[in-house]
C-alpha positions as a Markdown table, in Angstrom:
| # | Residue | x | y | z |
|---|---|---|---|---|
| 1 | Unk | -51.0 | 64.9 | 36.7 |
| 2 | Unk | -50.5 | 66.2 | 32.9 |
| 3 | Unk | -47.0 | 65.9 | 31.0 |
| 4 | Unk | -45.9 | 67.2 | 28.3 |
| 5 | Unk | -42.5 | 67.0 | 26.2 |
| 6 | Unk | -41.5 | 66.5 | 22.5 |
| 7 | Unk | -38.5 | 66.8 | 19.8 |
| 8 | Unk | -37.7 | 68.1 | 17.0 |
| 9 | Unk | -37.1 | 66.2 | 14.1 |
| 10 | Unk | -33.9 | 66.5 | 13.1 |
| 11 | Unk | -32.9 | 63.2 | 10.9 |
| 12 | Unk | -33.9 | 60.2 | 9.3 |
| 13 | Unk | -33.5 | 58.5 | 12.8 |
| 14 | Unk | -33.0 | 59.1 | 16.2 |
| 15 | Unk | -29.3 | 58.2 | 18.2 |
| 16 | Unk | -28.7 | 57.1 | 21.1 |
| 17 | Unk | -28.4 | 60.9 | 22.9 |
| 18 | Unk | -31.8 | 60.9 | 22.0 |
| 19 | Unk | -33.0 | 57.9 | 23.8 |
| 20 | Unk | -30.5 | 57.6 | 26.8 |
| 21 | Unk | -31.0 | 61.4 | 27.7 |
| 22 | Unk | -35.0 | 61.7 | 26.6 |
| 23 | Unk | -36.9 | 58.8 | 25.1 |
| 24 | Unk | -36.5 | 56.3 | 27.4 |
| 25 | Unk | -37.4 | 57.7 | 30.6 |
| 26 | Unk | -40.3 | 59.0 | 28.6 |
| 27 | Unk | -41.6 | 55.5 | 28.5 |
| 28 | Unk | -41.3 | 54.8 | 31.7 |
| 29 | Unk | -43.4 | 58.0 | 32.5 |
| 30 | Unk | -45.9 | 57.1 | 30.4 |
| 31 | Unk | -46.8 | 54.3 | 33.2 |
| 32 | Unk | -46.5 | 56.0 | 36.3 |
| 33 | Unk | -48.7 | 59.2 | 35.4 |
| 34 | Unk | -52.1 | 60.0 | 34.0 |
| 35 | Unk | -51.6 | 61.6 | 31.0 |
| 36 | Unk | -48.8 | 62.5 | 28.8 |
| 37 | Unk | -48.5 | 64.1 | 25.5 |
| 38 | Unk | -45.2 | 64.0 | 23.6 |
| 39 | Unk | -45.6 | 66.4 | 20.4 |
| 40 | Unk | -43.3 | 66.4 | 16.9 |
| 41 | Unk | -42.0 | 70.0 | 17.1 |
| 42 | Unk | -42.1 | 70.6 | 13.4 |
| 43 | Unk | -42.8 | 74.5 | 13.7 |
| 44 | Unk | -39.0 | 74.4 | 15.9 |
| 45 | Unk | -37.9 | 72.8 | 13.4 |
| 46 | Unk | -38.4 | 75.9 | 10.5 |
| 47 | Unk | -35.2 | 77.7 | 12.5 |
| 48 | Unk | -32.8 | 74.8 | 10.8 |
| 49 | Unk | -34.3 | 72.5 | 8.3 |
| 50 | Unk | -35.5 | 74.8 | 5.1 |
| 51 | Unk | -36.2 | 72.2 | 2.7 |
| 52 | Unk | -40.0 | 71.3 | 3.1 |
| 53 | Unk | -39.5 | 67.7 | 1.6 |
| 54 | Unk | -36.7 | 67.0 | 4.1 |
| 55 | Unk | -38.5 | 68.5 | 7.4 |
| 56 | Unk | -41.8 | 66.0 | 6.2 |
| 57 | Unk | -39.9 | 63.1 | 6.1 |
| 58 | Unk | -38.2 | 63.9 | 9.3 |
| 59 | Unk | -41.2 | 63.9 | 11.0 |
| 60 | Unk | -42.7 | 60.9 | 9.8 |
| 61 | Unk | -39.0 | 59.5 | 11.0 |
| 62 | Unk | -39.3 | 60.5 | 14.3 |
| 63 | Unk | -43.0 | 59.5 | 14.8 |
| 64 | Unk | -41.8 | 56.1 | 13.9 |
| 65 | Unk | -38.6 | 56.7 | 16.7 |
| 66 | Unk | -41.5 | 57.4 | 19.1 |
| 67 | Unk | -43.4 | 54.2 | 18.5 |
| 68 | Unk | -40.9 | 52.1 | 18.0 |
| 69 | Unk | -39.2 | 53.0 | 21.8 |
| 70 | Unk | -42.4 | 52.2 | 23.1 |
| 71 | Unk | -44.4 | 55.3 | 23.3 |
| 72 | Unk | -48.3 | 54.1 | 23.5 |
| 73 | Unk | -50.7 | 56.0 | 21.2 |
| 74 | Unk | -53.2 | 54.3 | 23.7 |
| 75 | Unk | -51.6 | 55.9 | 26.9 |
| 76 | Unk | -50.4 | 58.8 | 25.9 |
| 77 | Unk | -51.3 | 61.8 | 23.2 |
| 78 | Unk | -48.6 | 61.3 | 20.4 |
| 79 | Unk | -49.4 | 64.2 | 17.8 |
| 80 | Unk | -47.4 | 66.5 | 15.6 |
| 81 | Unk | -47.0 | 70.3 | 16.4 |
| 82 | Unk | -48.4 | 72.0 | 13.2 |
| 83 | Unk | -51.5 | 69.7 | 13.6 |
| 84 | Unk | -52.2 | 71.9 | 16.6 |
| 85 | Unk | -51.8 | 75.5 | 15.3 |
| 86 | Unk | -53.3 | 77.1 | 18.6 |
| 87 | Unk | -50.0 | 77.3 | 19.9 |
| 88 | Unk | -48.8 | 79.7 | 17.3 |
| 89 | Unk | -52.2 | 81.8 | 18.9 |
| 90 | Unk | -50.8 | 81.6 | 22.0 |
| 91 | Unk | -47.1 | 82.3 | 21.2 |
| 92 | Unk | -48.4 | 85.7 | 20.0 |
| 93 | Unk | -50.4 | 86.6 | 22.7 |
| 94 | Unk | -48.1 | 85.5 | 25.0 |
| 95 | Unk | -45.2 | 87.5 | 22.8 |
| 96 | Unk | -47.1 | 91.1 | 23.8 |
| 97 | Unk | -46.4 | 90.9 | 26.9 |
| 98 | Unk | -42.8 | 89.4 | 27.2 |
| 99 | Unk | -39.9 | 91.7 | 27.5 |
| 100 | Unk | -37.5 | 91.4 | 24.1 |
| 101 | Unk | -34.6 | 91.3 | 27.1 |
| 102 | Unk | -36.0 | 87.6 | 28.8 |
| 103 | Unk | -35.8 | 86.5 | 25.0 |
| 104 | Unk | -32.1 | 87.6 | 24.4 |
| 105 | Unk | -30.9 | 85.7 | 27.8 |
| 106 | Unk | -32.7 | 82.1 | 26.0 |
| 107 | Unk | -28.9 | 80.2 | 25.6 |
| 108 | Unk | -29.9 | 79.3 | 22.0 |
| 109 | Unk | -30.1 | 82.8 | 21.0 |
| 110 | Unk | -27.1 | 84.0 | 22.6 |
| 111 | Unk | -24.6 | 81.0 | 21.4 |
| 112 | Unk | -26.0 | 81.8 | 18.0 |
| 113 | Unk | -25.2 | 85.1 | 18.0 |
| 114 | Unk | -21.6 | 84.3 | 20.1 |
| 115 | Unk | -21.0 | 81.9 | 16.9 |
| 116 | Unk | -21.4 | 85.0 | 14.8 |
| 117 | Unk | -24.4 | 83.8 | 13.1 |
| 118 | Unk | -27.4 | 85.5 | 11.7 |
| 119 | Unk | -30.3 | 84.8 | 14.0 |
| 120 | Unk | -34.0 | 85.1 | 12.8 |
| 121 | Unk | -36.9 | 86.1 | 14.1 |
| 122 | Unk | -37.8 | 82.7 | 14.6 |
| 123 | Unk | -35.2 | 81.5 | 16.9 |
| 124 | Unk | -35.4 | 84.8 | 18.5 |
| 125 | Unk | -39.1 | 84.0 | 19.3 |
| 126 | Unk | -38.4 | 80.2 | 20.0 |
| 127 | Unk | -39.0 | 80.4 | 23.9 |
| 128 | Unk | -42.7 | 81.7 | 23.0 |
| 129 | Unk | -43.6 | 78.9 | 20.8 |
| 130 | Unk | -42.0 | 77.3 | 23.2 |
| 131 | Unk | -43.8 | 78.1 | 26.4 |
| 132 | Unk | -47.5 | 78.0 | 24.0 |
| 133 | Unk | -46.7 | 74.3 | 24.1 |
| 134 | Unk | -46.4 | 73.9 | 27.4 |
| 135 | Unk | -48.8 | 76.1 | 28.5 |
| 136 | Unk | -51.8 | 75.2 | 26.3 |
| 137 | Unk | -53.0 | 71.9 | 27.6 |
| 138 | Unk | -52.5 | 73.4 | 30.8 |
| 139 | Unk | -49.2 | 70.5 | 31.8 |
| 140 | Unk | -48.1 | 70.8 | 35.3 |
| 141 | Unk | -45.2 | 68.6 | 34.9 |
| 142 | Unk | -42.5 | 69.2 | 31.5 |
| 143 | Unk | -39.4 | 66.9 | 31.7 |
| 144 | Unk | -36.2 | 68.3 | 31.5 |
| 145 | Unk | -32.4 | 67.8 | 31.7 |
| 146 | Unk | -30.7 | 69.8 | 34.6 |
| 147 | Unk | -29.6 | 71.9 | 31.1 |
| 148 | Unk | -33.1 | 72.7 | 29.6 |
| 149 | Unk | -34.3 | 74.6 | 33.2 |
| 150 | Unk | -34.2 | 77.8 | 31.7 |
| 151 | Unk | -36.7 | 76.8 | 29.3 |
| 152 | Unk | -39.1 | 76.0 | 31.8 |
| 153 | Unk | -38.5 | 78.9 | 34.0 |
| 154 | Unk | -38.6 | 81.1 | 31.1 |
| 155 | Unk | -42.2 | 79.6 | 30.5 |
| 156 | Unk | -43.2 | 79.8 | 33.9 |
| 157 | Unk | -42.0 | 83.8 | 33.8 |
| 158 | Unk | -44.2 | 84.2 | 30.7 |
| 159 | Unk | -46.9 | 82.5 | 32.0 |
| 160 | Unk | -47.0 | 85.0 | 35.1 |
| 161 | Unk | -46.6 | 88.2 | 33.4 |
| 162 | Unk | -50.0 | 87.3 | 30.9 |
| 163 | Unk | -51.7 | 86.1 | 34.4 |
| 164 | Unk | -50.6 | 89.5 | 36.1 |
| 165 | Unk | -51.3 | 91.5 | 33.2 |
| 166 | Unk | -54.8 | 90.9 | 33.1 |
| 167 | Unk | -55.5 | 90.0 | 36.6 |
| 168 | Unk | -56.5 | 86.2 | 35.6 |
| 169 | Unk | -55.5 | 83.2 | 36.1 |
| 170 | Unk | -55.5 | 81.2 | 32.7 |
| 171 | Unk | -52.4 | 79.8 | 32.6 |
| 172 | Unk | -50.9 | 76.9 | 34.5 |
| 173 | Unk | -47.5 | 77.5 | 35.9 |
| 174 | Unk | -45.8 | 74.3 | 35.1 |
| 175 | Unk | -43.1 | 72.8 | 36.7 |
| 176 | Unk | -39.4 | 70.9 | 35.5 |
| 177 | Unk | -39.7 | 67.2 | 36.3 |
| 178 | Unk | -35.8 | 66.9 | 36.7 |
| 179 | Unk | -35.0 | 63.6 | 34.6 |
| 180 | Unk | -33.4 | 61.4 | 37.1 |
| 181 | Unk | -29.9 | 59.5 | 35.5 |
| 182 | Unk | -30.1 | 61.6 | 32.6 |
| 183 | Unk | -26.6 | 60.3 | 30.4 |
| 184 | Unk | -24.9 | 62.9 | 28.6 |
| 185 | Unk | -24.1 | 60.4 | 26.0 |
| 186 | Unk | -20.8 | 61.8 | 24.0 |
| 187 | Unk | -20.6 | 61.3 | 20.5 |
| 188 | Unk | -17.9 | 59.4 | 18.8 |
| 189 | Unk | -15.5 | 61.9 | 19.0 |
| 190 | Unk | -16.0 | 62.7 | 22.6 |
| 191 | Unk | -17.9 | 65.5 | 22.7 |
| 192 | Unk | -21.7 | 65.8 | 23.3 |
| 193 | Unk | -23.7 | 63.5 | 20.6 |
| 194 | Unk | -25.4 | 65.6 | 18.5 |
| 195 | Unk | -26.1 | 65.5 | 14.8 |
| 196 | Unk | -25.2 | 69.1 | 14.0 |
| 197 | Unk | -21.2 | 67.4 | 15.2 |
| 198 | Unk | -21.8 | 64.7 | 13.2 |
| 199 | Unk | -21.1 | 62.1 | 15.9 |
| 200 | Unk | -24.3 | 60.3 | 16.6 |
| 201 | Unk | -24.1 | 56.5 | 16.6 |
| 202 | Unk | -28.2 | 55.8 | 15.1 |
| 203 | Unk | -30.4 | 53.3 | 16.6 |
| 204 | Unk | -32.7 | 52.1 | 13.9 |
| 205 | Unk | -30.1 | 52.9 | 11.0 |
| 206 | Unk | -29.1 | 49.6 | 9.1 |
| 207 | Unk | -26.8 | 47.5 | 10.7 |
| 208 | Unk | -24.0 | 48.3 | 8.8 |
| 209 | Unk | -24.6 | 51.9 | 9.0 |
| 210 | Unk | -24.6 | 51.1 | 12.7 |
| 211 | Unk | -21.5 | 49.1 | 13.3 |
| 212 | Unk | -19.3 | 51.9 | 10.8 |
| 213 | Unk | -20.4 | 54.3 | 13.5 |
| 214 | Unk | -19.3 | 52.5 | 16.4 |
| 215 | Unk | -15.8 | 51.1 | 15.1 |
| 216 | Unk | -15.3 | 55.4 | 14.3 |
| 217 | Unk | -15.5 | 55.6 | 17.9 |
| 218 | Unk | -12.7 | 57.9 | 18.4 |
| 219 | Unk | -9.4 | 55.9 | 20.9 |
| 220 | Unk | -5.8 | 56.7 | 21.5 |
| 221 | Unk | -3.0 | 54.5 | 20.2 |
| 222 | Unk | -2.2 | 53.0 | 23.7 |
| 223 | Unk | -1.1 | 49.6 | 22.7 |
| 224 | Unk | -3.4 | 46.0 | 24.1 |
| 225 | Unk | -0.7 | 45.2 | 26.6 |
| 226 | Unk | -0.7 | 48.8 | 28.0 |
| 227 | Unk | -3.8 | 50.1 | 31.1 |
| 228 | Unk | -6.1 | 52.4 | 29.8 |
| 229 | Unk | -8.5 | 55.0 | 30.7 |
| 230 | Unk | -11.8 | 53.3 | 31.9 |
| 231 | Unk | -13.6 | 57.3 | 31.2 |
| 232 | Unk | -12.9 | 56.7 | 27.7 |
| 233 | Unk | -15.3 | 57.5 | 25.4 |
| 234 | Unk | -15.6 | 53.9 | 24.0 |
| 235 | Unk | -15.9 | 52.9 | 27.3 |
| 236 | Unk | -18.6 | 55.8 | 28.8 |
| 237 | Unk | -20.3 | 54.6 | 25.6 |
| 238 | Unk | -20.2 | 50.8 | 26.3 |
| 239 | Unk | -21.1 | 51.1 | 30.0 |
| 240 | Unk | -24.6 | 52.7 | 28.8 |
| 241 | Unk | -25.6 | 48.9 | 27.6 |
| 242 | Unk | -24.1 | 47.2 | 31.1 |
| 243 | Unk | -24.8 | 46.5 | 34.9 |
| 244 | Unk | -22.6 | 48.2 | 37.7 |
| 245 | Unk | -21.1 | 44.8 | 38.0 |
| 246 | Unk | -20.0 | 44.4 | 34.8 |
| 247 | Unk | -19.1 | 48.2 | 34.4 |
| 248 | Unk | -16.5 | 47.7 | 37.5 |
| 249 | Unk | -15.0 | 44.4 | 36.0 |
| 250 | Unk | -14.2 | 46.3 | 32.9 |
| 251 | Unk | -13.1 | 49.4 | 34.9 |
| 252 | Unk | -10.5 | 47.0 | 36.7 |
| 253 | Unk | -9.5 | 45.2 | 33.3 |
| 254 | Unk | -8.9 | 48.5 | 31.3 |
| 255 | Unk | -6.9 | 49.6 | 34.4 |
| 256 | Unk | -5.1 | 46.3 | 34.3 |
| 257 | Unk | -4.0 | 46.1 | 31.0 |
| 258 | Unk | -4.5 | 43.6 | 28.7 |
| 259 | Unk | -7.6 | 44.6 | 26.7 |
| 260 | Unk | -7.9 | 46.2 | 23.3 |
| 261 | Unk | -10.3 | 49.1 | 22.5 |
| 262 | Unk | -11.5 | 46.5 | 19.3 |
| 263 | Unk | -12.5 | 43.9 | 21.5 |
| 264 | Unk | -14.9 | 46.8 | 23.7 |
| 265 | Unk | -16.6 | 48.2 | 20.3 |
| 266 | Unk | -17.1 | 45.3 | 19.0 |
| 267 | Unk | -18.8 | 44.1 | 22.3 |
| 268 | Unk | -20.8 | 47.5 | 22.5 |
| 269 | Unk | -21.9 | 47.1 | 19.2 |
| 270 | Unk | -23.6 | 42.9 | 19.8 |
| 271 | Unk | -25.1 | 44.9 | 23.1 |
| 272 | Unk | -26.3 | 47.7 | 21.5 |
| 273 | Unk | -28.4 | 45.5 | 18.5 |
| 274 | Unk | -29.0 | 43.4 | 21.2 |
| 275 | Unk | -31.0 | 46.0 | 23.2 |
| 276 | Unk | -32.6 | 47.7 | 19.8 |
| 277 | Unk | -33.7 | 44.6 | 17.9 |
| 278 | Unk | -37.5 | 44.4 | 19.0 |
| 279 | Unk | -37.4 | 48.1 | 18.5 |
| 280 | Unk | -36.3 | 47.8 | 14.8 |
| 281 | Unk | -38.6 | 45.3 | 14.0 |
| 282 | Unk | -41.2 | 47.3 | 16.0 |
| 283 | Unk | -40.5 | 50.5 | 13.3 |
| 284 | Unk | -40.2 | 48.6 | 10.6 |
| 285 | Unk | -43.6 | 47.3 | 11.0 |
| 286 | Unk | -45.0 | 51.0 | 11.3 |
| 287 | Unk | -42.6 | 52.0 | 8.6 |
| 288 | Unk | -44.5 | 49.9 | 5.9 |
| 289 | Unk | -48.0 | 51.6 | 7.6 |
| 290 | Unk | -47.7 | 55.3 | 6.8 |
| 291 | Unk | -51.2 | 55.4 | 6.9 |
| 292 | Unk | -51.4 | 54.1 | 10.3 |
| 293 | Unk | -49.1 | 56.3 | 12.0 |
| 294 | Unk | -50.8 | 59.2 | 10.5 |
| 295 | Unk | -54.3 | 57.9 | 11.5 |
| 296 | Unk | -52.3 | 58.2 | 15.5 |
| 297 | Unk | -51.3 | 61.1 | 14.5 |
| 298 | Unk | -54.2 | 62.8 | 14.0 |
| 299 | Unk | -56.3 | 60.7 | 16.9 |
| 300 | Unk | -53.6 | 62.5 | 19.3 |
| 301 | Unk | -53.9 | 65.8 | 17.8 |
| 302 | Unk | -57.9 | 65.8 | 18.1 |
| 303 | Unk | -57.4 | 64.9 | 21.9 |
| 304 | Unk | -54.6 | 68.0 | 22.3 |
| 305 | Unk | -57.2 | 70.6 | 20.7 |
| 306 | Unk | -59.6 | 69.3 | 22.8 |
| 307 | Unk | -57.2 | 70.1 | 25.7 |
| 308 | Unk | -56.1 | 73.6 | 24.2 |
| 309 | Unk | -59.5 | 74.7 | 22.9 |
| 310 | Unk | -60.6 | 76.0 | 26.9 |
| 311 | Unk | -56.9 | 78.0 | 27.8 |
| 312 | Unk | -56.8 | 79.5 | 24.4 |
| 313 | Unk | -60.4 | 81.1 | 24.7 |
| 314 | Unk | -59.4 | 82.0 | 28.3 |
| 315 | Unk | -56.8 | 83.9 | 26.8 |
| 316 | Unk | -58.6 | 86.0 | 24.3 |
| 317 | Unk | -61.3 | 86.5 | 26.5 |
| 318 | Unk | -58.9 | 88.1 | 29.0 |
| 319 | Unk | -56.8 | 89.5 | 26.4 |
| 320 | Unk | -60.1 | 91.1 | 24.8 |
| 321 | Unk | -59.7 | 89.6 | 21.4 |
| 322 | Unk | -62.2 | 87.9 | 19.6 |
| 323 | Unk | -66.2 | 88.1 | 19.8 |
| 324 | Unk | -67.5 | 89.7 | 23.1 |
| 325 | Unk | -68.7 | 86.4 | 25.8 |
């Protein structure tokens, strides 16, 4: 069984959205299946990032985010999108026979546009590229959030309308591996974490980067003495690094009273080095080896061609492009 999922890189380091809601169940998939290839999406990330310097370093940053959570170059295919430009092949043959409606339903081209905001071709055409990574190393199983379905079903519709157009079969319909616990991690100011809010808390940043972060967690002025809200977001936060025990004992002391929102961040923030600290030392050992990431790099973008090379020809071939079989 083949999966596939990836990122885009979007900063100097990845937070902890990143890991509770993707990156660590990736490494625990990584065991239990076959195969798995977790790509850099650098051509996604053209749609934001504009300065070529910035999306370079980015992607080196989040290859090292990759390895340093424990994704194995030895068990799985770790490579970076543009290394692998069959999929922009695919994106346009697959982009002939999709209907320009599907593509204005995909939710980032519609909140764009709701926001008011030009929107280019590219993020028009995102669920193409999109659906060519899937789709060309033939993956039957893609990861997802209960919130990312409709890219998957999107693919799956694109997939079956090159199939039915010319009466093949050279795509795999893949289908959603529904991350199981998936955390919705909310940023320090309560709403989702995302850098584009400003509200990430950073895993690998330096410590004192870190611990700025976490004492800006956004809290109420309810004084020590006073009960407070155990679904607060410095509490939701805290209770990612704890066991169900010790989540209910702070439940029932934050509903008792007594306990200051200074004394939870600045257990959160012990916890969360705690947790990270092989990790960091884990990235910055690949941090001082460029050369060797790159050398993984391009080992794992080798083995995805390999994988692409046979469903791309299938597709000319049925498409009637290219020199005649």
């Amino acid at each position: 069984m083949r999966l596939l999922s990836g990122m885009q890189p979007s900063g100097e380091a990845l937070h902890l959205g990143n890991y509770f809601g993707a990156l660590r169940q990736w490494v625990a998939l990584q065991e239990k299946y076959e195969e798995a290839l977790w790509f850099i999406a650098d051509y996604h990330s053209m749609t934001t990032v504009r300065d070529p310097a910035i999306r370079r370093r980015y992607t080196f940053a989040t290859a090292l985010d990759y390895l340093a959570a424990g994704i194995d170059p030895e068990r799985s295919i770790v490579y970076r999108q543009s290394d692998v430009p069959e999929v922009c092949e695919l994106a346009w043959l697959l982009g002939t026979v999709t209907p320009m409606g599907m593509l204005e339903r995909a939710h980032a081209y519609k909140d764009k546009i709701a926001q008011g905001q030009s929107a280019e071709a590219g993020l028009f055409n995102y669920p193409l590229l999109m659906a060519a990574d899937i789709l060309l190393p033939r993956s039957e199983l893609v990861p997802v959030g209960q919130d990312q379905k409709q890219h998957l079903e999107m693919t799956r519709d694109i997939a079956q309308r090159f199939n039915q157009t010319y009466g093949v079969e050279a795509l795999t319909l893949p289908e959603a591996y529904i991350l199981e616990d998936v955390a919705v991690v909310p940023g320090t100011d309560g709403r989702k974490m995302s850098k584009s809010y400003g509200n990430t808390i950073p895993m690998f940043e330096s410590e004192k980067v870190i611990k700025k972060a976490v004492m800006g967690i956004v809290t109420d002025s309810t004084p020590v003495a006073d009960p407070k809200d155990p679904q607060a977001v410095v509490f939701q936060l805290w209770s990612l690094f704890a066991s169900e025990a010790e989540r209910g004992e702070m439940a029932e002391r934050a509903v008792r009273g007594g306990l200051g929102y200074g004394e939870v961040k600045k257990d959160l923030l012990a916890r969360l080095l705690e947790t990270f600290a092989s990790m960091r030392e884990r990235r910055a050992y690949y941090a001082e080896r460029p050369d060797e990431v790159e050398e993984i790099l391009a080992r794992g973008a080798e083995r995805a061609r390999a994988l692409a090379a046979p469903v791309l020809d299938g597709c000319r071939r049925a498409a009637g492009v290219g020199p005649p079989s």
